[in-house]
N, C-alpha and C positions, 0 to 999 in steps of 0.2 A: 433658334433665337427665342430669350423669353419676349414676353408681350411688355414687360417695362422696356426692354431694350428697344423692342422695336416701334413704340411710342417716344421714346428720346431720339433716334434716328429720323423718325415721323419731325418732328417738333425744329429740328436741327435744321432738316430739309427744308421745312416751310419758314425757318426763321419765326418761331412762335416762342414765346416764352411762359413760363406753369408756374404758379404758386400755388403751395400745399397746406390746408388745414385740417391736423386730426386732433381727433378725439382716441377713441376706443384704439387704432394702432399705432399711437405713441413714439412717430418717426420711424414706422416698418415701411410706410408707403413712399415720405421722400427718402428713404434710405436703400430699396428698390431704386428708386428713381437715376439718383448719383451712382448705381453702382456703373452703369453703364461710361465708359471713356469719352470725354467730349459736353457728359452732361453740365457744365458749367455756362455752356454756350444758350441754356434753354432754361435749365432750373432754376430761377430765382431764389429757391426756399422754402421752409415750411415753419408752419407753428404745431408745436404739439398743447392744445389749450385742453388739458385733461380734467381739470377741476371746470366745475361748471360758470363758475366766478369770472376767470378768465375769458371763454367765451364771449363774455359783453363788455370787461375790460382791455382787453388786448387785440380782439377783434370784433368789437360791436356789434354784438348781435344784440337785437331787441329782448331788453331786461324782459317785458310782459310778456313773452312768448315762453324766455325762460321760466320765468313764476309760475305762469298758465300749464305748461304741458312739460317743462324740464328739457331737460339737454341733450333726449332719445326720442327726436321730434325732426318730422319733414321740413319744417318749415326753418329750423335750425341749422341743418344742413345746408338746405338751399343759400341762407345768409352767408352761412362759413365760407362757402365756396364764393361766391359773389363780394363777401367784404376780404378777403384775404388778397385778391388783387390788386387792390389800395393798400391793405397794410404793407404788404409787399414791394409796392411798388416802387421800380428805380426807371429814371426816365420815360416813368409812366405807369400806368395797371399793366400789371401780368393780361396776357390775352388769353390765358386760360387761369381757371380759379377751378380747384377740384377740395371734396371735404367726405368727411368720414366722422362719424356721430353712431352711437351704437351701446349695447352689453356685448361686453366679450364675457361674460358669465365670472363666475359661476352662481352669483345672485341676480333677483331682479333689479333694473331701476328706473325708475321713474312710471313704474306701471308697467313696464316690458320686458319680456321674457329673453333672458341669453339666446345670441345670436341674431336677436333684430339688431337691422344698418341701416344707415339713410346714407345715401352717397349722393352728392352734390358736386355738379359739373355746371358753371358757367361761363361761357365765350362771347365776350361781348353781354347786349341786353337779354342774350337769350339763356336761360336757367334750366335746366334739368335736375329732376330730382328722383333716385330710383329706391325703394324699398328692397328689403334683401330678410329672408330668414334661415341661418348659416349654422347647421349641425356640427356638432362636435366640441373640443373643451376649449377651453379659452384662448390657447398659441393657435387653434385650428381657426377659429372665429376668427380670429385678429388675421390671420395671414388668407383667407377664404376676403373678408373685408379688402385689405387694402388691392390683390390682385382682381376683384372684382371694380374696385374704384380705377384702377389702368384701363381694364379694360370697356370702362364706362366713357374715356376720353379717349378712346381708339375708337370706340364705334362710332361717337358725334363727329372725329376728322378722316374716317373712310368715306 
């Protein structure tokens, strides 16, 4: 069993529901998500906010944080995953909020080397935020990224 699958089984059972905010994997992560049968009972959805722009229009993350440090920042993450439950939200916040913010290479940006991630899990008031630095070329980062972001919201509901 993969680990998307058996986080949507996870989620299903507990009657939880996930919304998704990427950057750097561009709907690899809810698209993992739905592959599994039944996900429609847990996955709200995803934003893929890849331009940096969107990040504070479409899901408000704080403009000055963007200006200050750009869109390959902890603190970004943490937002994405914590404001995407409101944006998402249908009779209510998603009770989970997961995000992915990153270079998948092959240049730098924002001062950071391909391969840096920031993945962002929030459950309630409580935020998580994990650094990640993920070898190889771009489809490897990006797909190293989102099954690291599954397995970031398997560990906090084991």
């Amino acid at each position: 069993m993969t680990a998307s699958r058996e986080l949507v089984e996870l989620l299903i059972e507990r009657r939880l529901t996930i919304a998704v905010a990427e950057s750097l994997t561009g709907g690899l992560l809810v698209s993992d998500l739905i592959a599994t049968p039944g996900a429609s009972a847990t996955v709200l959805g995803g934003v893929v906010a890849y331009n940096t722009e969107l990040k504070r229009s479409v899901l408000g993350v704080d403009a000055s944080i963007l200006n200050v440090h750009g869109a390959v920042h902890p603190d970004v993450a943490g937002q994405m995953a914590s404001l995407v439950r409101e944006v998402l939200a249908v009779d209510g916040p998603a009770d989970i909020g997961v995000s992915t913010t990153g270079v998948a290479g092959p240049d730098w940006q924002d001062g950071r080397q391909p391969g840096t991630v920031f993945i962002g899990v929030a459950i309630d008031s409580d935020l998580r935020v994990s650094a990640h630095e993920f070898e190889g070329d771009r489809d490897s980062v990006r797909r190293q990224a989102a099954d690291a972001a599954v397995l970031a919201v398997l560990d906090r509901l084991r």
